[in-house]
N, C-alpha and C positions, 0 to 999 in steps of 0.2 A: 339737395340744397335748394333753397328759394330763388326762384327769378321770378323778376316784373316783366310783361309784355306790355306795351305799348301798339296799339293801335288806332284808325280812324284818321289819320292826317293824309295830304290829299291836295291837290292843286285844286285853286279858285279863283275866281275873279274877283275884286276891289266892293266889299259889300258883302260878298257872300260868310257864307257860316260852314263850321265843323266843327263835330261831335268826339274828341279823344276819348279812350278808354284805357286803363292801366287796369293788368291782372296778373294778382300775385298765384303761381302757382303751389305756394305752402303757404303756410300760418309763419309769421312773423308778430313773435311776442315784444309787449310794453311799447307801442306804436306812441309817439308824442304828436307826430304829425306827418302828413301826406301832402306830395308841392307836385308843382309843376315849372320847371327850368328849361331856359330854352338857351341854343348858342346860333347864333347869326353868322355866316362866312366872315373872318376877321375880326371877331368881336369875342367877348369872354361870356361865357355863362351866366344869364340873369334869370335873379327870380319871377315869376310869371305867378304863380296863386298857392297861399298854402291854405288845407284846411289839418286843427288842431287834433288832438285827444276829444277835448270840450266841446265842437263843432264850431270854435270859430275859425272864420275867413280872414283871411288877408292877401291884399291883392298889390300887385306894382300900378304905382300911378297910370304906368301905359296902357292898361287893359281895365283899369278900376272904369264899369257901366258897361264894358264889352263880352267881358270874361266871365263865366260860372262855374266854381270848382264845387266838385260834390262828393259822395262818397256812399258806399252799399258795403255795409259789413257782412253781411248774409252772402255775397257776391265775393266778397275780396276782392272789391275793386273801386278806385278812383276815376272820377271824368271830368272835362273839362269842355265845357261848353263854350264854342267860341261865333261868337258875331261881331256884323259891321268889321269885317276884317280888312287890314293896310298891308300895303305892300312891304311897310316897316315889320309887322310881324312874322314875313320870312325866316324859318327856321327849324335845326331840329330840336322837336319838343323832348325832353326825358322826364319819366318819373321820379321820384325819389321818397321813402320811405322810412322815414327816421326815428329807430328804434331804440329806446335808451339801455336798453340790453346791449344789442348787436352793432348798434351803430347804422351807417346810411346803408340801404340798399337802391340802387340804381338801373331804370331798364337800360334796351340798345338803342332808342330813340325811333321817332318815327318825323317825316319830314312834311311840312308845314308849306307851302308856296303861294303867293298873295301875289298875280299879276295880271296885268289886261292884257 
């Protein structure tokens, strides 16, 4: 069966930058789009950056000049370039990979920390 891994998240200080990487270890067919979702202690699950089928971008206002979502098909893998980071962006990051075959697939998360 397919799973995403999630890697690259990391404690930083207020300014600093990290590099996620999402790896799917199968082939997942009729891909629409690849995101990146984060969930805050006490808060719900928000969208953070999708990129499509087509190669477009779309970003949450909160990260839209911060955040670069990209993509390596030869890899099997999405990443998410993140700079100028806030303590507001505490969080775990997840994958998400939405297949109009299969439907979402979902990593285990990996965890985000923005503090002085």
């Amino acid at each position: 069966q397919v799973q995403l891994v999630e890697s690259g998240g990391g404690s930083v200080q207020p300014g600093g930058s990290l590099t996620l990487s999402c790896v799917a270890s199968g082939t997942i067919d009729r891909i629409n789009a690849m995101g990146w979702y984060r969930r805050a202690p006490g808060k719900e699950r928000e969208l953070v950056a999708i990129i499509t089928s087509g190669y477009d971008m779309h970003y949450a206002d909160s990260v839209k000049g911060r955040f670069t979502i990209s993509r390596d098909n030869s890899k099997n893998t999405v990443y998410l370039q993140m700079n100028s980071l806030k303590p507001e962006d505490t969080a775990v990051y997840y994958c998400d990979w939405c297949s109009a075959l299969s439907g979402d697939f979902w990593g285990q998360g990996t965890q985000v920390t923005v503090s002085s």
